[in-house]
C-alpha positions as CSV (number, residue, x, y, z in Angstrom):
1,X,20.4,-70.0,26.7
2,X,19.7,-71.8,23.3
3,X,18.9,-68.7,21.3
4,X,17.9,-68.3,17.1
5,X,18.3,-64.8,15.5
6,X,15.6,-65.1,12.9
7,X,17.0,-62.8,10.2
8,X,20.7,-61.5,11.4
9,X,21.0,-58.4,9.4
10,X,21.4,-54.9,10.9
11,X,19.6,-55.1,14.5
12,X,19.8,-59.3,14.1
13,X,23.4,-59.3,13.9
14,X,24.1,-56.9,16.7
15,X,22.0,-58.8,19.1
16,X,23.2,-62.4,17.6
17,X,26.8,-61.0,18.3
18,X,26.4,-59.5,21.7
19,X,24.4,-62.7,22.9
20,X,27.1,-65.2,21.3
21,X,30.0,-63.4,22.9
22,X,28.3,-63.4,25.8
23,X,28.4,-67.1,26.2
24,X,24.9,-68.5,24.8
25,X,24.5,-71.1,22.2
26,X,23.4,-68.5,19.3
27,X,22.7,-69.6,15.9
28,X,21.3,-67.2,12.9
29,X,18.9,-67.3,10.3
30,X,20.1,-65.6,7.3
31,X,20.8,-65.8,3.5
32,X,23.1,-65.0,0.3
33,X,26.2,-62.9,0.9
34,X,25.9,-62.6,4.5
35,X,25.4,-66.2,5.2
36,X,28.2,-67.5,3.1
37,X,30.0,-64.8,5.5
38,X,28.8,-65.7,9.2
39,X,29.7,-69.5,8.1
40,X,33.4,-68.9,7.2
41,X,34.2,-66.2,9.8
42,X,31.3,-65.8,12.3
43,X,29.5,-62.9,12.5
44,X,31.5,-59.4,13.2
45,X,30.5,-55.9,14.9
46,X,31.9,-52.8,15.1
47,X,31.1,-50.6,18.1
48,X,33.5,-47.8,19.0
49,X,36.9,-48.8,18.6
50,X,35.6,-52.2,19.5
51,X,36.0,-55.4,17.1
52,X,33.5,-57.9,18.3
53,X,34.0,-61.7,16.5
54,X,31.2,-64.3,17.7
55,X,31.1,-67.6,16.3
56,X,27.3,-69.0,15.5
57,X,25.6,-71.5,13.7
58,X,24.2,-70.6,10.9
59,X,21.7,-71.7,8.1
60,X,19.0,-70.4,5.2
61,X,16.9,-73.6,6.5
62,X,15.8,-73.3,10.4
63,X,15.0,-77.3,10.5
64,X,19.5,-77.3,10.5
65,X,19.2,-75.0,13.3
66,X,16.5,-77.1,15.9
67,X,14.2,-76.5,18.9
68,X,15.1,-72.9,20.9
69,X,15.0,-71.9,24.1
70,X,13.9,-68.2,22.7
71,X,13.5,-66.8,19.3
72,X,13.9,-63.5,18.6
73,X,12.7,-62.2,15.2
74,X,14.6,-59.2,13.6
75,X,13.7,-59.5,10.0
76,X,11.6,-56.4,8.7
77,X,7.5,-57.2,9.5
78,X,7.3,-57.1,5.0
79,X,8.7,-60.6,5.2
80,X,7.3,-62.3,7.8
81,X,5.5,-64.9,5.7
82,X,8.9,-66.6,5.9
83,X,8.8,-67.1,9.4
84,X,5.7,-68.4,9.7
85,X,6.4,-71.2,6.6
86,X,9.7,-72.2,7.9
87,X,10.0,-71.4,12.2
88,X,8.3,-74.6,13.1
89,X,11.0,-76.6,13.8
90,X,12.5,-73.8,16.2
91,X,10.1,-74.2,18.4
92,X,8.9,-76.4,21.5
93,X,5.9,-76.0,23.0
94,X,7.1,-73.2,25.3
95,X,9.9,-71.9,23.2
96,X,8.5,-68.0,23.4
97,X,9.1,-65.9,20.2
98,X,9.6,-62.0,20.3
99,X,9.1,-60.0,17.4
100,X,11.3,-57.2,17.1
101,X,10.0,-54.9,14.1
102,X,9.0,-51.4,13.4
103,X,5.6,-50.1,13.7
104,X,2.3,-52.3,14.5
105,X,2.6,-55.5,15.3
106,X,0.5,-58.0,14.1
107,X,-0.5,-59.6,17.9
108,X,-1.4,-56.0,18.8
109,X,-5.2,-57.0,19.5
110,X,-4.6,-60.2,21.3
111,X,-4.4,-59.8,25.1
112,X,-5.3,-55.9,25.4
113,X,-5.6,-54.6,28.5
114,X,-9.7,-54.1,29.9
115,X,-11.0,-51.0,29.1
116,X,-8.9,-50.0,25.7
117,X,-11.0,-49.9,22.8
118,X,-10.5,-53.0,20.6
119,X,-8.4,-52.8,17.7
120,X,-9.0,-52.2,14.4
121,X,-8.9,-55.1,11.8
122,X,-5.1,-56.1,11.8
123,X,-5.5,-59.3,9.0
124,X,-3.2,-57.2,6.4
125,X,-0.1,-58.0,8.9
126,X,-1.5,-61.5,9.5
127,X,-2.7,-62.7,6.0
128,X,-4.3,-65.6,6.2
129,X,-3.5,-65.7,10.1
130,X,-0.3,-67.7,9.1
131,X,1.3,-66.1,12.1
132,X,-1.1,-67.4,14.7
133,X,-1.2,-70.5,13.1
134,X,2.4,-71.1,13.0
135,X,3.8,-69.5,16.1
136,X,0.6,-69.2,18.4
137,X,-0.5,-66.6,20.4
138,X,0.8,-68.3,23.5
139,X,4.6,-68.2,22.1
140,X,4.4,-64.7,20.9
141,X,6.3,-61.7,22.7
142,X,5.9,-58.5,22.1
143,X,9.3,-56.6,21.8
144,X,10.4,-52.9,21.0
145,X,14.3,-52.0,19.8
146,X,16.1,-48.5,19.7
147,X,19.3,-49.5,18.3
148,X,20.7,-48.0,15.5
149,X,23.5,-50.3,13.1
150,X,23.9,-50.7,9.5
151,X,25.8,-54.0,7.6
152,X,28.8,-52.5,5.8
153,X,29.6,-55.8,4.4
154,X,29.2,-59.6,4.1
155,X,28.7,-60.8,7.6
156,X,29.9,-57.2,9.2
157,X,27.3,-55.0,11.1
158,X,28.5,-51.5,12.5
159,X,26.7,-49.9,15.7
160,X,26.5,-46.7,15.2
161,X,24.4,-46.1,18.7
162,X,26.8,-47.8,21.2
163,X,25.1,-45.8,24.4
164,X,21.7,-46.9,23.0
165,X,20.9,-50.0,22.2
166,X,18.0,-51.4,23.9
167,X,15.4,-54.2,23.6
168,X,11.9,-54.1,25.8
169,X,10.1,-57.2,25.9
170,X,6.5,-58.6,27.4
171,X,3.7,-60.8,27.6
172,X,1.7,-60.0,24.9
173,X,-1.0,-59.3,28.0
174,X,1.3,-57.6,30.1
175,X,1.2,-60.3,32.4
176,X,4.3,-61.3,34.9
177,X,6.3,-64.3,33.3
178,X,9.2,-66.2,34.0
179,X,10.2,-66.7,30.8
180,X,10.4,-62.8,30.2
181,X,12.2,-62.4,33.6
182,X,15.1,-64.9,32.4
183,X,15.2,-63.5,28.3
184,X,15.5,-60.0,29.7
185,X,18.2,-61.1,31.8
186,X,20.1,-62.8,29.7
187,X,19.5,-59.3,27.6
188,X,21.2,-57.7,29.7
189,X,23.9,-60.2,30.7
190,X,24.9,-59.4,26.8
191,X,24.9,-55.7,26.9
192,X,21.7,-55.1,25.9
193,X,19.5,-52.5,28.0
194,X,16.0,-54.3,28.1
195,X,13.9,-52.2,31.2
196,X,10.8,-53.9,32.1
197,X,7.4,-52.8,30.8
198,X,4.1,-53.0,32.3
199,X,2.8,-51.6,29.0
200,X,4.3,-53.2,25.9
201,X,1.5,-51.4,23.9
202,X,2.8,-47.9,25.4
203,X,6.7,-49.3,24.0
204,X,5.2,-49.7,20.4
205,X,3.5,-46.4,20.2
206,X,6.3,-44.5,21.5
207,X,8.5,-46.0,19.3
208,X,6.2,-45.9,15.6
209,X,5.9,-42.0,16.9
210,X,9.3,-41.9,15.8
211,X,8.5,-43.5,12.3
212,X,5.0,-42.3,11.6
213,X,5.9,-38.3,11.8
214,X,9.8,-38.7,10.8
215,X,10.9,-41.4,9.1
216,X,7.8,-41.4,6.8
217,X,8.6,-37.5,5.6
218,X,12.8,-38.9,5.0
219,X,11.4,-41.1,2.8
220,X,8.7,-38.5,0.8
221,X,11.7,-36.0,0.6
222,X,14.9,-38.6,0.1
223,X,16.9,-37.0,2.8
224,X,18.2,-38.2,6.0
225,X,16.7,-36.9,9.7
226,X,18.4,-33.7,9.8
227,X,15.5,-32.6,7.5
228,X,13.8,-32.3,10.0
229,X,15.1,-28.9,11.1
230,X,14.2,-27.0,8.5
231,X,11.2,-25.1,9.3
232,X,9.1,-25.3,6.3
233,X,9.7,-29.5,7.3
234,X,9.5,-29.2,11.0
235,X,6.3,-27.3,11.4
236,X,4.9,-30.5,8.9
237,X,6.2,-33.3,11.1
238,X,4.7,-31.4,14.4
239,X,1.7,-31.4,12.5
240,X,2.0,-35.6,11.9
241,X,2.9,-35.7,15.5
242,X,0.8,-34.4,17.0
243,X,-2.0,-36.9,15.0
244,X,-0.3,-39.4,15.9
245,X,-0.4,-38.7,19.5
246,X,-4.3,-38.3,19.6
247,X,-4.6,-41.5,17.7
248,X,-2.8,-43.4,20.2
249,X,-4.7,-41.8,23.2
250,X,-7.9,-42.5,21.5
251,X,-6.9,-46.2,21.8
252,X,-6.1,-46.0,25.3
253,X,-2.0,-45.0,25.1
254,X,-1.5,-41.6,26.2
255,X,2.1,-40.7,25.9
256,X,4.3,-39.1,27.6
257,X,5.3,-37.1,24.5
258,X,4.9,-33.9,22.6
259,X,6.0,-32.1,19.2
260,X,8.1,-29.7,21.4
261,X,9.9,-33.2,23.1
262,X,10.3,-35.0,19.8
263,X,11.1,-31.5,17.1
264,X,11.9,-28.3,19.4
265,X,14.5,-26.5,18.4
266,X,16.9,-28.3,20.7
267,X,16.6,-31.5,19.5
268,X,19.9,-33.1,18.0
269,X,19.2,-34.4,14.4
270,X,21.5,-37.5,13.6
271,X,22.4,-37.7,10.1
272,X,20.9,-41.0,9.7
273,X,18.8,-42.6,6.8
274,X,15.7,-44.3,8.2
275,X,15.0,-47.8,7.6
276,X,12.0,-47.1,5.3
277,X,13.9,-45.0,3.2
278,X,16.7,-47.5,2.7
279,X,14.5,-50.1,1.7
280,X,12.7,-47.7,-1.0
281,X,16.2,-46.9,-2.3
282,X,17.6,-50.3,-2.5
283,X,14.3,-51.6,-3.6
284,X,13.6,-53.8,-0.9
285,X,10.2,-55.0,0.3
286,X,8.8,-51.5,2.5
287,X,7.0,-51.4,5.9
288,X,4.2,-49.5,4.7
289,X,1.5,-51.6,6.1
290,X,2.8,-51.6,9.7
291,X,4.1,-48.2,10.0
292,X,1.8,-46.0,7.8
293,X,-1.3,-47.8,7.6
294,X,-1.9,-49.9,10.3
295,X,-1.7,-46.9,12.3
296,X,-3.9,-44.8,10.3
297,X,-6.6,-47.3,10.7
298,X,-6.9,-46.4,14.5
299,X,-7.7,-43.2,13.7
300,X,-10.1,-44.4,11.1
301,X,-11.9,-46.6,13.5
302,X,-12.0,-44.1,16.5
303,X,-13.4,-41.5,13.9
304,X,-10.8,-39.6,13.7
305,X,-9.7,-36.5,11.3
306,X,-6.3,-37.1,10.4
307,X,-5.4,-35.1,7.6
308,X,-1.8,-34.5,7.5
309,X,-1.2,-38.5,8.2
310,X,-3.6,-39.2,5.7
311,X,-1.5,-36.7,3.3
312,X,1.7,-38.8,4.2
313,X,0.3,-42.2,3.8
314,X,-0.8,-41.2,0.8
315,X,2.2,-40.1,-0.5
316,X,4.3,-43.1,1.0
317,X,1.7,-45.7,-0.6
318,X,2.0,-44.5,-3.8
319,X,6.1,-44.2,-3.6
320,X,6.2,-47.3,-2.5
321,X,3.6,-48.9,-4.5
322,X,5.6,-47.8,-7.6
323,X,8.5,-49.5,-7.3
324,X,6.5,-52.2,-6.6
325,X,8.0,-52.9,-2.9
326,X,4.4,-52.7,-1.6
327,X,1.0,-54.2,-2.8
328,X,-1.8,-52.0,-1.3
């Protein structure tokens, strides 16, 4: 399969790598450092005692790159204005493109199931509906990634979850496809786990549980996961979940989930920096709007009293907003 990485850092270079060794024609969108990198030595991942060396084409200009047979798009959800003024010349009329970021997505009230409330206005992750307008709502494919990796260097990505690295993707409907039945098995032709769905919706809010009650109390308090099992801290992110879980049922998603599941006192806490806390400490565009505030306007438009989210988005907002990595 003609595939383009669409921003080949941390999760984009794992997948580029895998899916280039694994013998499809793989090229990369990136920039800078790392693209002066992937061009004179291909791009490189560590996994285990495993050196991994795939050879792709690579450019800061998709129009080098040309028409796809599938796109996937890892860059953060902060910079996806990029995509939609420069993926046009990726795509054919059928080429279908999955986004693979963290929290909300911005198609997430296109093609809802019958039945689920309607969502609530989304336009901040679609300003201007440049998305839609550039991709389309018929090329768009919802995806959700647990994979954990980091870029140590120039070109270099490290897995540091090589039992877990996984990649769900659907019709944005839900809807049977061919072209999800061949990318998920050329998924998993590379190495990558990619289980089929029949709730893509149900993938996203299981995931952003994850990031809405965890990752957003690394970044108020500047420490990695294992914060988390600190009492004082854990009774606080049981609080979040549990929000978070009624939000998402109010819309329709009941997960199969808890506070005791996701913080009990059993629960292993990697030592691990989330993505939302790196960005705020290398001062790099932030996620806020999908995975603090999008969210919170679900529970704002089912009515819903949130207060210890509403505590954390506050706080996040303004961290963020400080730096001046996000415009509320």
């Amino acid at each position: 399969m003609r595939i383009c990485v669409f921003g080949a850092g941390a999760i984009g270079g794992n997948f580029a790598t895998r899916l280039a060794a694994a013998g499809n024609e793989v090229s990369v969108v990136a920039r800078g450092a790392h693209l002066d990198a992937i061009r004179a030595r291909g791009l490189t991942m560590l996994v285990g005692d495993q050196r991994i060396v795939a050879p792709v084409r690579a450019s800061d200009r998709p129009a080098d790159l040309g028409p796809q047979d599938a796109v996937l798009v890892t860059m953060k959800s902060s910079g996806l204005a990029v995509l939609a003024e420069n993926v046009g010349p990726l795509l054919r009329s059928d080429t279908p493109v999955a986004f693979v970021q963290n929290g909300i997505p911005w198609w997430y009230g296109h093609g809802l199931a019958p039945g689920r409330p309607p969502a609530p206005d989304l336009s901040r992750l679609d300003p201007g509906g440049a998305l839609a307008k550039a991709v389309g709502l018929d090329r768009a494919v919802g995806a959700v990634v647990t994979s954990s990796n980091h870029v140590i260097e120039p070109g270099v990505v490290l897995n540091i979850s090589p039992e877990r690295n996984i990649l769900w993707v659907a019709e944005t409907d839900d809807r049977p496809s061919p072209r999800i039945d061949a990318l998920r098995a050329t998924l998993i032709a590379a190495g990558i786990a990619s289980p089929a769905t029949r709730d893509i919706r149900y993938d996203v809010w299981h995931k952003l549980m994850a990031n809405l009650s965890g990752s957003t109390v690394c970044l108020m308090l500047g420490q990695p996961n294992t914060i988390h099992a600190t009492p004082p801290i854990n009774r606080l992110v049981r609080r979040a979940h549990a929000e978070a879980l009624a939000v998402a049922a109010a819309h329709g998603v009941i997960l199969d989930d808890s506070p005791e599941q996701r913080y009990g006192p059993t629960r292993v806490y990697p030592d691990h920096r989330p993505s939302i806390l790196q960005d705020y400490e290398l001062g790099r565009p932030m996620e806020v709007e999908s995975i603090v505030r999008a969210p919170l306007a679900f529970a704002r438009s089912a009515g819903m009293d949130t207060p210890t989210l509403d505590a954390i988005e506050a706080v996040c907002v303004s961290l963020a907003a400080s730096k001046g990595l996000y415009v509320p």
